[in-house]
N, C-alpha and C positions, 0 to 999 in steps of 0.2 A: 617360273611358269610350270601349272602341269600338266598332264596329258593322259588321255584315256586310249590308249592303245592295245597292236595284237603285235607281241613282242614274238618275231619270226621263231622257226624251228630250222633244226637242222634239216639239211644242208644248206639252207638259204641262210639262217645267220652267217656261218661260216664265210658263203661267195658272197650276201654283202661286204662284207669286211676286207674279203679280198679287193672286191671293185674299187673299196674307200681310198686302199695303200695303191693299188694299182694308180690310180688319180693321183692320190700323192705323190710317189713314183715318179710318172712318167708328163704329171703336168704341173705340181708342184699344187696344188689346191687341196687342200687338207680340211676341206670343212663337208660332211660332219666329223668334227674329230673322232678319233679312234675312240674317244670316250663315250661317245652315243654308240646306243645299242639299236639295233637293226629290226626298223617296225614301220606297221601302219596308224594313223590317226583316226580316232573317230570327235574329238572333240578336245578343246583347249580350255585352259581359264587362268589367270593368274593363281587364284586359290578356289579350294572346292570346300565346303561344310564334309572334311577327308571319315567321320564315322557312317554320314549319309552316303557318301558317296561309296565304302567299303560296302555296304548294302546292297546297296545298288547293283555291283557288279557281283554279288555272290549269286542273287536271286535270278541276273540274267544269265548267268554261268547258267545254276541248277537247268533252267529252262532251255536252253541251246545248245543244240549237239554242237561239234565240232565238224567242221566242213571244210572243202576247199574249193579256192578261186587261183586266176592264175594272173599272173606278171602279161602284159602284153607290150612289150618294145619299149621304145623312150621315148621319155617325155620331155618338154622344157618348158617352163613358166618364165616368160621372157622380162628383160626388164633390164636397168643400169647392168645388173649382178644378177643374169639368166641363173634360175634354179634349174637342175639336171635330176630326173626322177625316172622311176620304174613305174608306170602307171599299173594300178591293180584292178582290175576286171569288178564290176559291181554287176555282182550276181544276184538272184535274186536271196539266198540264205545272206550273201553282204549285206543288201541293201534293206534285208527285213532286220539284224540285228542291227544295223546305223538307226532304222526308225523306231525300234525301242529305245536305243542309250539316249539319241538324243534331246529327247523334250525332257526326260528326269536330268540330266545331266547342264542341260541349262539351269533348269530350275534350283540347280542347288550352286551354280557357279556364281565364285561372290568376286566383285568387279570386273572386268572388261580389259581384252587385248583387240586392237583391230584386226589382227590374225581371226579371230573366233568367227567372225562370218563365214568364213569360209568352208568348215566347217556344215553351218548349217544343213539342213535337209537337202534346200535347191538348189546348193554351191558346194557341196562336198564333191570332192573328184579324190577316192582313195591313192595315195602313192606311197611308195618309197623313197625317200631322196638320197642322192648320192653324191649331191654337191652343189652347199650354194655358198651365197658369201664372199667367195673369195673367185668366183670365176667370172671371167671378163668374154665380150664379144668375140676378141681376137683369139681368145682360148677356147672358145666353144667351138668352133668346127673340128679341131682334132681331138676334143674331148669325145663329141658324137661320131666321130668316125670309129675313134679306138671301141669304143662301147658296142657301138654295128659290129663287130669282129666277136663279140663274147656271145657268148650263150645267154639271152637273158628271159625266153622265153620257158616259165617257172613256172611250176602245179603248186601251193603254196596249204601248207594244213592250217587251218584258226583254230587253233585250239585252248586260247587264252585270253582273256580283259587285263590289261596290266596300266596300274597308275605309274606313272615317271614323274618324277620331280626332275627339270633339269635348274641348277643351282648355278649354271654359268660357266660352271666349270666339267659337268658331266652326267649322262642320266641317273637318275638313284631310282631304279625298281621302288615304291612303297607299299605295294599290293599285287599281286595278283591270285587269280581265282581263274582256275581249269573250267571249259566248256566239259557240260557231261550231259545235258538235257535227254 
């Protein structure tokens, strides 16, 4: 699977990663593994036409300054295996570079995950995730409690389109391209 992302900066990669072990830790839930890197989504696809797509992201680089949005509290996308996320603020510079990537960034995705709706323009909800997969009902009330005790209310810089490959076993950066507009 890949992924059109805004691959965090410091100090937030850093405290995502703390969050991850912290959950680890102290609830045993390890997903996303230590091996994913600490970001937001703007669009999924199995495979992308990856020279079109390197285009893509350089010309909306050129054109978009870098900006910031910010973290606001937790989130959970409920379900057998509740996803645990850091909802990201859709601002209006967010939500105007979401409506650039994504009609060129469909248009060049070649086949289909059921995830990719979500995505879309009227179903995008930007997040961070901090844990899904492996956490259960009975683990989520002391996960949200411990999480209410941190700091998670974040000023967050964008200042990058980054393709991931994740391969199953971990993200692999394939691109990225600095905001400088």
């Amino acid at each position: 699977m890949h992924g059109v992302v805004t691959v965090l900066t410091e100090p937030h990669y850093a405290r995502v990663e703390q969050l991850w072990q912290g959950l680890k830790q102290r609830f045993g839930v390890g997903s996303p593994k230590a091996t994913a890197v600490p970001h937001f989504s703007y669009h999924i696809s199995p495979e992308y036409d990856l020279e079109a797509l390197k285009q893509v992201l350089v010309e909306t680089a050129v054109s978009t300054p870098p900006f910031i949005t910010k973290t606001t509290g937790i989130g959970i996308f409920p379900g057998e295996k509740p996803v645990v996320y850091l909802p990201v603020a859709r601002t209006p510079e967010l939500q105007t570079l979401h409506n650039i990537l994504w009609p060129r960034l469909q248009n060049m995705a070649q086949g289909s995950a059921p995830e990719s709706a979500y995505y879309a323009a009227s179903n995008w909800f930007p997040h961070i995730t901090l844990g899904h997969s492996d956490i259960t009902r009975e683990s989520l009330g002391p996960i949200v409690t411990w999480l209410n005790s941190q700091s998670l209310a974040w000023e967050l810089q964008v200042t990058n389109l980054t393709l991931l490959h994740d391969n199953g076993e971990r993200h692999v950066p394939l691109h990225r391209a600095e905001l400088q507009g």
